[in-house]
Z-matrix of the N, CA and C atoms (Angstrom, degrees):
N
C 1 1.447
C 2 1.530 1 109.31
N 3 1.453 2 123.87 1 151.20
C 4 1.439 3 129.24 2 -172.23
C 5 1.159 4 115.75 3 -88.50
N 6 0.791 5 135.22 4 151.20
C 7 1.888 6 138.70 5 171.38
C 8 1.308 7 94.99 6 -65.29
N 9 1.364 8 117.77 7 149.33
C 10 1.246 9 134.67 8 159.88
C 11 1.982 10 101.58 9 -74.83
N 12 2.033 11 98.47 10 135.81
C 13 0.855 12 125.91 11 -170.55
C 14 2.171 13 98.23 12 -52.95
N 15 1.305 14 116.75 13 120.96
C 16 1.649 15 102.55 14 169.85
C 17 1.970 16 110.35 15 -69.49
N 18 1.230 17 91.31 16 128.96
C 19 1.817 18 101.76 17 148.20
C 20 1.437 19 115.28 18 -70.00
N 21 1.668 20 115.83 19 148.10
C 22 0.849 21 112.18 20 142.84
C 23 1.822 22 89.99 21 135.06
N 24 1.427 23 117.97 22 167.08
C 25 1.440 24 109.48 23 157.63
C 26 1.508 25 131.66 24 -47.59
N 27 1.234 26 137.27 25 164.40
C 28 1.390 27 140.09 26 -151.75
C 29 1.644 28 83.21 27 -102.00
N 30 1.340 29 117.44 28 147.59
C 31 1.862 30 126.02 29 165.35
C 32 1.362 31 85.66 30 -74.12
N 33 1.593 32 115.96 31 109.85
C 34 1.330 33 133.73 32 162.06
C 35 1.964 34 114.77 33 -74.61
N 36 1.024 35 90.87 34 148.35
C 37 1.782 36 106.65 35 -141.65
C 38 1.755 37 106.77 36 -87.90
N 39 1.093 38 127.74 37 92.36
C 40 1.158 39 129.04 38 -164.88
C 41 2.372 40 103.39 39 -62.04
N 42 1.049 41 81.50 40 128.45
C 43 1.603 42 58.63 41 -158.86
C 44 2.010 43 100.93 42 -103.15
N 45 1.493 44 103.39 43 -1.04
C 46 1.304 45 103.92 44 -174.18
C 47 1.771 46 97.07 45 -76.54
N 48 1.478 47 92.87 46 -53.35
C 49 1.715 48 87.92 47 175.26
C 50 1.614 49 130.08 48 -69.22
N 51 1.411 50 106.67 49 -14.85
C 52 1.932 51 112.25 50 162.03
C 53 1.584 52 105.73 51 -63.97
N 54 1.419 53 110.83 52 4.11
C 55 1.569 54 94.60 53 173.52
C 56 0.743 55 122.53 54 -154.80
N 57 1.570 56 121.96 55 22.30
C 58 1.612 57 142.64 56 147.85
C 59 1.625 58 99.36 57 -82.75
N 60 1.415 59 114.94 58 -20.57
C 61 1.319 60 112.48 59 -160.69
C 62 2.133 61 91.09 60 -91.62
N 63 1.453 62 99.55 61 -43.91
C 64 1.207 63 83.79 62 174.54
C 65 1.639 64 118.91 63 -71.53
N 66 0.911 65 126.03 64 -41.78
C 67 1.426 66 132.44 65 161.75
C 68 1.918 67 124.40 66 -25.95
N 69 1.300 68 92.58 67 -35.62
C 70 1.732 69 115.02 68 176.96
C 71 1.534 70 84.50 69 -75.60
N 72 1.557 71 135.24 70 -85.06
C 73 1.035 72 140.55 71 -158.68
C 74 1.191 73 119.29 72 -38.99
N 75 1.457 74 116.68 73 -45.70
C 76 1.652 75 135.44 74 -173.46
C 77 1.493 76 94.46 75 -54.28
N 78 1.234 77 109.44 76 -63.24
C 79 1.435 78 118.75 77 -155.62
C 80 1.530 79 100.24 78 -60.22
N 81 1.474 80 120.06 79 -57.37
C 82 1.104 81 123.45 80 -153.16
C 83 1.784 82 102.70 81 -84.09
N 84 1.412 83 137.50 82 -7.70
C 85 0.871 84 131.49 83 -169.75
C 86 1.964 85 111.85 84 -127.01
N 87 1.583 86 80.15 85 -27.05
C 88 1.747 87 94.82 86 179.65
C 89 1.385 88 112.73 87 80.77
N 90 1.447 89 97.36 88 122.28
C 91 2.256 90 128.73 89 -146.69
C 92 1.895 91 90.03 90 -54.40
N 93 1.258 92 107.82 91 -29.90
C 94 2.026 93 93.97 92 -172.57
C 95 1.611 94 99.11 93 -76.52
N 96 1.803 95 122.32 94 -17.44
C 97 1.303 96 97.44 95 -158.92
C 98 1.824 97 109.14 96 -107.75
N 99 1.621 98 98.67 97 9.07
C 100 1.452 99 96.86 98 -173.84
C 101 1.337 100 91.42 99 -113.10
N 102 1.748 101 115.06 100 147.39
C 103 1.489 102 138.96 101 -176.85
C 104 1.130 103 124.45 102 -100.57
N 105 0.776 104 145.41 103 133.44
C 106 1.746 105 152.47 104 -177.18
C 107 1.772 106 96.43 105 -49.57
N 108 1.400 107 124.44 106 -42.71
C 109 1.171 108 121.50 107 -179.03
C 110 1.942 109 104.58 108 -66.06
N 111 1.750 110 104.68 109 -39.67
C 112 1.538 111 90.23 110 178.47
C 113 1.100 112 120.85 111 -64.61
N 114 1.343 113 125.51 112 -50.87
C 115 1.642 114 127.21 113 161.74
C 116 1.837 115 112.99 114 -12.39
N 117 1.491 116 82.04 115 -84.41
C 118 1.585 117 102.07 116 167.35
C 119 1.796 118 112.23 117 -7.76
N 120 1.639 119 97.41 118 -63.09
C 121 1.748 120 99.45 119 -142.52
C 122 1.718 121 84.50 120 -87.98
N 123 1.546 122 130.10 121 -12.10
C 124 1.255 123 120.89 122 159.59
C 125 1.298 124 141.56 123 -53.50
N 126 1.245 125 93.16 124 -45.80
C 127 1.806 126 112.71 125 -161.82
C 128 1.898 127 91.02 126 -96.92
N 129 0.994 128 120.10 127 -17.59
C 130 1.383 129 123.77 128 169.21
C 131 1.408 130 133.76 129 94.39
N 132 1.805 131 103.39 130 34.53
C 133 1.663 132 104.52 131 -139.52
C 134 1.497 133 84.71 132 -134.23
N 135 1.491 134 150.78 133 -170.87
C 136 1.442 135 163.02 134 118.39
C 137 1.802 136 99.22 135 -21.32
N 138 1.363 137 112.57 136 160.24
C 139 1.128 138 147.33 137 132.70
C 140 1.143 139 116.55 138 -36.43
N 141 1.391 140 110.61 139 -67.52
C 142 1.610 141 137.06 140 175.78
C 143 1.686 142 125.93 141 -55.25
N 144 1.151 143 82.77 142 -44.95
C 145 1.813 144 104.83 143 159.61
C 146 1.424 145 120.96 144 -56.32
N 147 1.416 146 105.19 145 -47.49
C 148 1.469 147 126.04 146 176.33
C 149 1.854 148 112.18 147 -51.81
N 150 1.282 149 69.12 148 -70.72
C 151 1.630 150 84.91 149 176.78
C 152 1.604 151 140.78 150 -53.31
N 153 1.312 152 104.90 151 -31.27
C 154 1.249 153 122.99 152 162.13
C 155 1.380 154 116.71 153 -70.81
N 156 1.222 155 127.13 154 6.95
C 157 1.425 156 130.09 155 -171.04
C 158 1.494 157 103.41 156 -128.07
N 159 1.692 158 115.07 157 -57.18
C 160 1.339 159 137.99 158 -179.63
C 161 1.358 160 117.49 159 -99.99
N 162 1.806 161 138.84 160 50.04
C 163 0.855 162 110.68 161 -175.73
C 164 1.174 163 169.57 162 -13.11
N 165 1.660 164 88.65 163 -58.59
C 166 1.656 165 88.32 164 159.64
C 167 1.820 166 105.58 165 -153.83
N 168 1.583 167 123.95 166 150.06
C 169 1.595 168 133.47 167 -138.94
C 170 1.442 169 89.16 168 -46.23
N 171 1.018 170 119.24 169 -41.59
C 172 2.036 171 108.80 170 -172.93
C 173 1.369 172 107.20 171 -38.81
N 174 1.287 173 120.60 172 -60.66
C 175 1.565 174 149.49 173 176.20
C 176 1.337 175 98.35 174 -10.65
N 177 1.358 176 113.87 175 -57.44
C 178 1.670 177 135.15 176 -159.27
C 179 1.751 178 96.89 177 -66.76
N 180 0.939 179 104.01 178 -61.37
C 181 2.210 180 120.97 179 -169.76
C 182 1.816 181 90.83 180 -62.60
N 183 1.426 182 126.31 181 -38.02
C 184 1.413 183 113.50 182 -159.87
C 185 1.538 184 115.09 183 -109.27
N 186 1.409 185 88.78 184 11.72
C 187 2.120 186 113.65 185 -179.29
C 188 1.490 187 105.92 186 -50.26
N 189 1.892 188 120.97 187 133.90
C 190 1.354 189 103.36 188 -175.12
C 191 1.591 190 108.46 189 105.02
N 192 1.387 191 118.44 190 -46.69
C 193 1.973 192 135.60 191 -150.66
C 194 2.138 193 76.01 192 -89.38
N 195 0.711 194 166.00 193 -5.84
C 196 1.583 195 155.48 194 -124.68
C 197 1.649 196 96.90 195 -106.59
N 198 1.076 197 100.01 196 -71.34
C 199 1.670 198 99.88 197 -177.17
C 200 1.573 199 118.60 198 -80.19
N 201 1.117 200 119.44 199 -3.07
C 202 1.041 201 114.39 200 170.78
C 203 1.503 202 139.83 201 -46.62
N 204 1.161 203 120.06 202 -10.87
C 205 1.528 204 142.79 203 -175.37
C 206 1.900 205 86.01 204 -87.85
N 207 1.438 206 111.97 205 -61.71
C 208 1.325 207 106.77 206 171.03
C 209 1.577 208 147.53 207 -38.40
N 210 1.582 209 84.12 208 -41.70
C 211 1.580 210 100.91 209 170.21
C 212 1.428 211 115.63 210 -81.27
N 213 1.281 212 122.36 211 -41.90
C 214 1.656 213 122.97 212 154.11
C 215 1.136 214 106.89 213 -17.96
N 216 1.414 215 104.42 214 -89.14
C 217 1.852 216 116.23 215 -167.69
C 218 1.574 217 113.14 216 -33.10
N 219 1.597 218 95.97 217 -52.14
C 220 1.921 219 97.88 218 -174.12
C 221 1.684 220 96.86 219 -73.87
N 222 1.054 221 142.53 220 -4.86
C 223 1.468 222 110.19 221 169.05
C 224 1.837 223 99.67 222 -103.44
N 225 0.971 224 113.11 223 -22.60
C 226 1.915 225 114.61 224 -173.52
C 227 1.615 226 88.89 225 -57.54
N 228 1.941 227 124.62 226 -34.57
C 229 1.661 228 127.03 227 -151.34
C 230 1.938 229 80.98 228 -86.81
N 231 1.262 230 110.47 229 -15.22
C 232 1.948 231 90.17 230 -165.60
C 233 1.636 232 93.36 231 -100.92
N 234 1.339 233 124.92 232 -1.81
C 235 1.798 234 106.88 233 -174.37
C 236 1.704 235 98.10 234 -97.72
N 237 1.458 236 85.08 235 134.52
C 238 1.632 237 105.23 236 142.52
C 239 1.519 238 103.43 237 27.41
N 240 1.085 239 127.84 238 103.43
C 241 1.698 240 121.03 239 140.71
C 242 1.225 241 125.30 240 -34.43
N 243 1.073 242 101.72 241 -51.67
C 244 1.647 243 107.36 242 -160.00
C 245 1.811 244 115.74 243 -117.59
N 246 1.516 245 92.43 244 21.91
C 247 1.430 246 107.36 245 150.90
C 248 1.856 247 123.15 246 -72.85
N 249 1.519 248 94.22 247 118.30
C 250 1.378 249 85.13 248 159.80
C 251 2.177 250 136.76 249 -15.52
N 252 1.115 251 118.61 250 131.33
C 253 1.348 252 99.00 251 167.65
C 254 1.734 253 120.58 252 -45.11
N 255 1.259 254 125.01 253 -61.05
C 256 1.066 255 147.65 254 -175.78
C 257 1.828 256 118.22 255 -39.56
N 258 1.839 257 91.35 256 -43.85
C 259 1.533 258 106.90 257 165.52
C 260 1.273 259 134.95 258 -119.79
N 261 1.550 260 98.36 259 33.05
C 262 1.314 261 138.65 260 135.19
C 263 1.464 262 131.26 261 -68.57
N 264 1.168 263 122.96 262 -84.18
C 265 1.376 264 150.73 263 141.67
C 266 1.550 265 91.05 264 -3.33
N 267 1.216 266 125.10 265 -84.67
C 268 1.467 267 135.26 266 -159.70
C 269 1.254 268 107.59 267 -42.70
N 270 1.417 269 108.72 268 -60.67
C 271 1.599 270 124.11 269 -174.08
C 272 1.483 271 119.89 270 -67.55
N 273 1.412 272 116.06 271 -6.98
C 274 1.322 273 129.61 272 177.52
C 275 1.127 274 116.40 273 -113.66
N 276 1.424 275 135.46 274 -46.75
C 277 1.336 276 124.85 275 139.54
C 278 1.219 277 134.80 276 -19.57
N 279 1.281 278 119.51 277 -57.12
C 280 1.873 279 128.24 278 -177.94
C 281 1.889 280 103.63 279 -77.46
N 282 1.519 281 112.12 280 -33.97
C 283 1.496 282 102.04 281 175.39
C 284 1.548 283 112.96 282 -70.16
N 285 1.753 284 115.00 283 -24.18
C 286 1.478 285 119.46 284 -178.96
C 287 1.309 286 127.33 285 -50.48
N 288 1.937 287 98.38 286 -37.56
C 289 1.346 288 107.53 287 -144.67
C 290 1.800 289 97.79 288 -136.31
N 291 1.966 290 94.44 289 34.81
C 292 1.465 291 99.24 290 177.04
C 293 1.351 292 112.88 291 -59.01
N 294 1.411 293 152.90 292 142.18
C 295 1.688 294 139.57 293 -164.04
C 296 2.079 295 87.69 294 -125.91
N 297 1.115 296 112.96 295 151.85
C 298 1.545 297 121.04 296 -170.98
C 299 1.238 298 72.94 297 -99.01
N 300 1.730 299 111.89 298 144.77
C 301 1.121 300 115.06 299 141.04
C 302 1.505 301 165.66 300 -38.96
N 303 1.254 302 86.92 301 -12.41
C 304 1.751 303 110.84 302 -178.10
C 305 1.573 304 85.96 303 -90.66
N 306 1.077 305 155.70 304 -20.48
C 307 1.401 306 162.69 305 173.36
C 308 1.730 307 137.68 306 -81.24
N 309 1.853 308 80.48 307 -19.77
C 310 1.662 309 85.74 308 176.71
C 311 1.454 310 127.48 309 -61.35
N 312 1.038 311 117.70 310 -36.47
C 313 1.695 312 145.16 311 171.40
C 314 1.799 313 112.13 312 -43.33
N 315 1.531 314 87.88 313 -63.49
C 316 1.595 315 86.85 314 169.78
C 317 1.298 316 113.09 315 -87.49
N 318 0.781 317 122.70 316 -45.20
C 319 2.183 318 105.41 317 169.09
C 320 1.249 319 117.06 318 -46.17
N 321 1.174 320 121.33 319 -28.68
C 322 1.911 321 125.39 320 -179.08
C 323 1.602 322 94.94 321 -80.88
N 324 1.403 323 129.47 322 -40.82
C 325 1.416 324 116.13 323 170.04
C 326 1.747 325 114.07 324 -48.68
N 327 1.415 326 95.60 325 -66.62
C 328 1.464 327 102.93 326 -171.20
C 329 1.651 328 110.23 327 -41.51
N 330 1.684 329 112.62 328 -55.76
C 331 1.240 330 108.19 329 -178.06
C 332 1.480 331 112.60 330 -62.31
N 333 1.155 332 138.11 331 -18.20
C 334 0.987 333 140.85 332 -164.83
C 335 1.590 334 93.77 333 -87.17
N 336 0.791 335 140.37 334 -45.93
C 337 1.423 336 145.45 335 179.20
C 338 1.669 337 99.52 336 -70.87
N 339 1.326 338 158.08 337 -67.76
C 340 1.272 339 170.36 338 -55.77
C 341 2.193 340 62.32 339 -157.75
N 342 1.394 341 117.50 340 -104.04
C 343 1.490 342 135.51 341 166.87
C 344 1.720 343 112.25 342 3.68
N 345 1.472 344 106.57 343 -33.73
C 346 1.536 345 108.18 344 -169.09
C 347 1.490 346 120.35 345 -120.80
N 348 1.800 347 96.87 346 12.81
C 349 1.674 348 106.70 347 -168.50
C 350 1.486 349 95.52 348 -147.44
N 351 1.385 350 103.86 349 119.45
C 352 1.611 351 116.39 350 -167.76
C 353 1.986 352 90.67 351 -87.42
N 354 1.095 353 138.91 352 -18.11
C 355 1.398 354 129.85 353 150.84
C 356 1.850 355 120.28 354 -59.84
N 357 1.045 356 119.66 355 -32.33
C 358 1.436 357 108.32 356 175.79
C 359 1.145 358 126.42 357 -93.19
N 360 2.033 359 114.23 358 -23.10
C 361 1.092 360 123.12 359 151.44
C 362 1.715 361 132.70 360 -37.74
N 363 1.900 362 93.36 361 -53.95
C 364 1.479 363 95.58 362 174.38
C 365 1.862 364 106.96 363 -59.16
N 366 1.341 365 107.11 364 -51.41
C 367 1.579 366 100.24 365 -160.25
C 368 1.698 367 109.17 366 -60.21
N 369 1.535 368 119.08 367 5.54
C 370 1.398 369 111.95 368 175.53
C 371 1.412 370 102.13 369 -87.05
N 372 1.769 371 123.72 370 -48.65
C 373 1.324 372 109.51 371 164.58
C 374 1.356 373 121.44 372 -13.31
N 375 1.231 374 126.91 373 -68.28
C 376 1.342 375 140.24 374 -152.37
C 377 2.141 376 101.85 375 -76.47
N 378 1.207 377 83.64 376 -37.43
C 379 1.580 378 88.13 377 -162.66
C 380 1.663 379 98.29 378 -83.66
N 381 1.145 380 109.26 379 -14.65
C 382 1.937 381 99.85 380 166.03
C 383 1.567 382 114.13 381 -121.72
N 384 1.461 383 112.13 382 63.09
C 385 1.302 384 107.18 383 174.11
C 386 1.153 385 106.99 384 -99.54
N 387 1.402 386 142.69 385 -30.71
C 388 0.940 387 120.18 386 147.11
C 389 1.501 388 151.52 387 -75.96
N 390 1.157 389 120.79 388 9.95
C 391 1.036 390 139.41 389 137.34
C 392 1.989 391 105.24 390 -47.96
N 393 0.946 392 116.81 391 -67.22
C 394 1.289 393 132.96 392 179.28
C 395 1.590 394 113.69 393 -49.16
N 396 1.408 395 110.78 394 -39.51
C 397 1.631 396 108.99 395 155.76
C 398 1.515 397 122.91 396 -84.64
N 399 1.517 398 115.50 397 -17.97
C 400 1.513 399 92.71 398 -178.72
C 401 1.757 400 102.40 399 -79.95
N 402 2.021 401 119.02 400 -25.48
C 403 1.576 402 112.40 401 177.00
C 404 1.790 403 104.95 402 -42.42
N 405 1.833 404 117.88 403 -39.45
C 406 1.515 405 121.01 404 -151.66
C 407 1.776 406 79.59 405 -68.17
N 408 1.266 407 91.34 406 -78.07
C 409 1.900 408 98.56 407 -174.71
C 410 1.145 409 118.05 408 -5.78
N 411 1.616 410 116.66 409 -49.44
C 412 1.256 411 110.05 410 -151.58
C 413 1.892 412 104.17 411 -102.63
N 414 1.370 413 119.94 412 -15.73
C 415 1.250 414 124.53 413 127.12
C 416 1.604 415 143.62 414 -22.74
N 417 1.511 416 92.01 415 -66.97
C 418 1.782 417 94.81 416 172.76
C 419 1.583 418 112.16 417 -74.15
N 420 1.223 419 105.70 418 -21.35
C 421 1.656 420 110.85 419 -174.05
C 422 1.615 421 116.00 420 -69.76
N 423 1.776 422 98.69 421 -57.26
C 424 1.552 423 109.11 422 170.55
C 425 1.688 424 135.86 423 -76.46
N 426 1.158 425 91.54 424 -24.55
C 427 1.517 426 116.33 425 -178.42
C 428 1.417 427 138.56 426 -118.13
N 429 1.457 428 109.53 427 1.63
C 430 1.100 429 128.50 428 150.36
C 431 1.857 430 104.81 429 90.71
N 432 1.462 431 103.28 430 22.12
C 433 1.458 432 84.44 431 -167.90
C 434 1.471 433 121.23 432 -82.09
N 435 1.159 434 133.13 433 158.40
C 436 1.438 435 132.02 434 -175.85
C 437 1.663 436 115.19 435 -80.24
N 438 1.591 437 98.37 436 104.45
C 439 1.250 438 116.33 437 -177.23
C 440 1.647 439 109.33 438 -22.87
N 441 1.430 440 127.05 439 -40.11
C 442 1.505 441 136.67 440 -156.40
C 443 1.371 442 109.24 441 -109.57
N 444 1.264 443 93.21 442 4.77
C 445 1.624 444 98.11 443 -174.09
C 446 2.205 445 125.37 444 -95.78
N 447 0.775 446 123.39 445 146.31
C 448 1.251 447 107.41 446 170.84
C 449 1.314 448 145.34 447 -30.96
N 450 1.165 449 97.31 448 -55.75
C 451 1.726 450 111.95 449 173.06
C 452 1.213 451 109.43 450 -47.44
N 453 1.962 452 120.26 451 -47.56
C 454 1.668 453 128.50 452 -172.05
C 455 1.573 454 102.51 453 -72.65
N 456 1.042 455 123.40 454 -8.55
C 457 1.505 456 127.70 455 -154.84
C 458 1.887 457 90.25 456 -107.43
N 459 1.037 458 119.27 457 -32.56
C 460 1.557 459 108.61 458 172.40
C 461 1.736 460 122.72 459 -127.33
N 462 1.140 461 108.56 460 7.81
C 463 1.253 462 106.42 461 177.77
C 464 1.419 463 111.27 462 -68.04
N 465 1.341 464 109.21 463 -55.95
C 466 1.743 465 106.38 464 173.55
C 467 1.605 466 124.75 465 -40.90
N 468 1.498 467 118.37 466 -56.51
C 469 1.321 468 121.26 467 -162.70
C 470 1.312 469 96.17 468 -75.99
N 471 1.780 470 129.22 469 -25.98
C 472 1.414 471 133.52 470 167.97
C 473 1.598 472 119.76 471 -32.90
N 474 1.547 473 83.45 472 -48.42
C 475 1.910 474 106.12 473 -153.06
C 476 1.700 475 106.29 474 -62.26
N 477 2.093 476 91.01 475 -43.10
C 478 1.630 477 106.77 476 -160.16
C 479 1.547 478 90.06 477 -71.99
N 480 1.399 479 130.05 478 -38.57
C 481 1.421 480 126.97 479 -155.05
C 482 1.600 481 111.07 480 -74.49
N 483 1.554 482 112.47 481 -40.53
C 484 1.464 483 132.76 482 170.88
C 485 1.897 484 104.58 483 -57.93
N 486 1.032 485 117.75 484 -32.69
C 487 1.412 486 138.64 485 -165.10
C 488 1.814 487 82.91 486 -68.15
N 489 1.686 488 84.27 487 -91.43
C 490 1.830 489 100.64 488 177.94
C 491 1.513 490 102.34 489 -20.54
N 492 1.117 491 118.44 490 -98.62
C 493 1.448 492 127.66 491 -165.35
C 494 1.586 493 128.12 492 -20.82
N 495 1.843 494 99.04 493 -37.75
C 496 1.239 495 116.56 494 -163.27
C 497 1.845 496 106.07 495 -86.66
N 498 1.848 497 107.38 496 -21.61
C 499 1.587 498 112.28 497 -178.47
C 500 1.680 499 86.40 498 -88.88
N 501 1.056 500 135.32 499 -40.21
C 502 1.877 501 125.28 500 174.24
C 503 1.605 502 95.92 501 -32.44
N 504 1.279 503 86.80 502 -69.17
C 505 1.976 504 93.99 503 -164.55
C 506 1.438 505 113.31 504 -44.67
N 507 1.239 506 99.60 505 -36.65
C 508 1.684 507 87.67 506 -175.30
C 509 1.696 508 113.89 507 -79.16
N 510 1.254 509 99.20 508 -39.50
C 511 1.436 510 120.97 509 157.65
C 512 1.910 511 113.40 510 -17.68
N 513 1.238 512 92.13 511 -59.81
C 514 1.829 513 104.86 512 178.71
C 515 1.384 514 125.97 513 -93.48
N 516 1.571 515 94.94 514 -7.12
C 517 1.657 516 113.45 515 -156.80
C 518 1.354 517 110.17 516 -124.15
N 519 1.266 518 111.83 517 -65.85
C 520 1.841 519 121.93 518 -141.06
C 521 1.781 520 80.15 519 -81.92
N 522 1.506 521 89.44 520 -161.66
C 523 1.347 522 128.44 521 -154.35
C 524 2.014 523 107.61 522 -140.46
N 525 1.228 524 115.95 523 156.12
C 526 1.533 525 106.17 524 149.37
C 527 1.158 526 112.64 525 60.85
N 528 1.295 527 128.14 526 -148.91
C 529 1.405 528 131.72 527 154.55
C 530 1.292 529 147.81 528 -38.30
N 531 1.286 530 156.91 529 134.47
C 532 1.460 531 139.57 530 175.37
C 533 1.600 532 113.85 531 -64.09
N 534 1.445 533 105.28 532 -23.08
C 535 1.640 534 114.64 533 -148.40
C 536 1.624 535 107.72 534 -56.44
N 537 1.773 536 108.93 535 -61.27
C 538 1.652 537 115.69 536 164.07
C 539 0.914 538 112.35 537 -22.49
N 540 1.260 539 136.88 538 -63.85
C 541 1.680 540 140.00 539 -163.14
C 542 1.297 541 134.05 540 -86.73
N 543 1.509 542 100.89 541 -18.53
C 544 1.465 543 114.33 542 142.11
C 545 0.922 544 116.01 543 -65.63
N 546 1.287 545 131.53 544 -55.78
C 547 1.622 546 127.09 545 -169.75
C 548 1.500 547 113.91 546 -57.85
N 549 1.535 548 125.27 547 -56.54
C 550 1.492 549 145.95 548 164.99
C 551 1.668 550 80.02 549 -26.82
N 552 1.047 551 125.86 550 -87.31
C 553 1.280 552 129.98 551 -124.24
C 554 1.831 553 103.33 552 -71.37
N 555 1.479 554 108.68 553 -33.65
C 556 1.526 555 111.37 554 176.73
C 557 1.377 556 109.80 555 -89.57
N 558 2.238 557 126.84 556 -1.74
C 559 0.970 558 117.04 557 141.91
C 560 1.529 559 129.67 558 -42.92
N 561 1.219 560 105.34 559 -52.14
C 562 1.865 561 135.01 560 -173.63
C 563 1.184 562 91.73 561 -28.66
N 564 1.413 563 115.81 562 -67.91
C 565 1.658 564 136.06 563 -144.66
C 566 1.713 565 103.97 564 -86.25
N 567 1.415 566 106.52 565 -33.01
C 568 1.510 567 97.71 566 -162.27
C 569 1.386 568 130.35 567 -62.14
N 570 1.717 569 118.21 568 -20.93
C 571 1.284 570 104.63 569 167.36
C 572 1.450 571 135.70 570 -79.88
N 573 1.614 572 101.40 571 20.14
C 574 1.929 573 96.64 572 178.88
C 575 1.844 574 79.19 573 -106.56
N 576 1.373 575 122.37 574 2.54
C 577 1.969 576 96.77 575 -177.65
C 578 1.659 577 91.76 576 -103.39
N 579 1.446 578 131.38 577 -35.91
C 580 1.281 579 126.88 578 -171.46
C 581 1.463 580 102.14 579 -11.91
N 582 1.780 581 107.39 580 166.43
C 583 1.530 582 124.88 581 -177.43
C 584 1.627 583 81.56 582 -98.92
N 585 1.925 584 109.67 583 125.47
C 586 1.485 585 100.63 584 163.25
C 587 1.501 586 106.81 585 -106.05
């Protein structure tokens, strides 16, 4: 026999904790062996519920990452005109992806997980490509590079990947802030993008 249908408003879905909760799980069980249904039967909600929020388990590890292409743009629109691309980019990047301290802990999980799983790695490709065209944009715009040319053709996916790599490191490594080690790290790179 069926349950009688409940009255009343729906238990609205806390979604910061559906993914600290998956985040606990990942870690503690490892991201290939926990299911969208285990999540699910934790946090106390549908599958379906899940899903409509978190498409699919990556969703959960990269929760938060969404507007970020947005926030890029609005700090790349507040630097310097007549900053170099390169020290542009830099200075807008590290203001994008300032993290509050009460946050460092769980972002060093996530990256730490993202760092140790060649599936969430790939799905960041995808999830910062534009990010990866506004770095080209703001290249051909300031620096004159030729839309068709090589340099415009990898500087972006360069920038996001050097980016990635450099919040891992701190992730396993640094201290304090992310910002230093971003910066260090798009120092590394910057003299093959300089304007010659």
């Amino acid at each position: 026999m069926n349950e009688p249908r409940r009255r009343g408003r729906p238990v609205e879905l806390d979604l910061e904790r559906v993914a600290h909760v998956a985040l606990d799980m990942f870690r503690d069980q490892g991201y290939d062996a926990v299911t969208m249904e285990d999540i699910a039967r934790v946090v106390g909600h549908s599958r379906r519920t899940i899903f409509r929020h978190f498409p699919a388990k990556a969703s959960l590890v990269w929760a938060g990452t969404d507007g970020f292409a947005d926030s890029l743009k609005a700090e790349l629109a507040r630097t310097d005109p007549s900053l170099p691309a390169m020290d542009a980019v830099r200075t807008a990047y590290v203001a994008a992806t300032r993290i509050p301290p009460e946050l460092h802990e769980v972002t060093r999980q996530r990256l730490l997980l993202i760092g140790d799983n060649h599936t969430l790695h790939s799905d960041g490709v995808a999830r910062f490509a534009d990010v990866g065209a506004a770095i080209r944009r703001t290249f051909i715009d300031r620096d004159g590079l030729d839309p068709d040319g090589l340099d415009a053709a990898i500087v972006g996916d360069t920038l996001v990947l050097v980016a990635h790599q450099a919040f891992i490191w701190w992730a396993r490594h640094g201290e304090g802030e992310p910002g230093p080690v971003l910066e260090a790290a798009f120092d590394r790179v910057a003299e093959g993008f300089r304007r010659r």
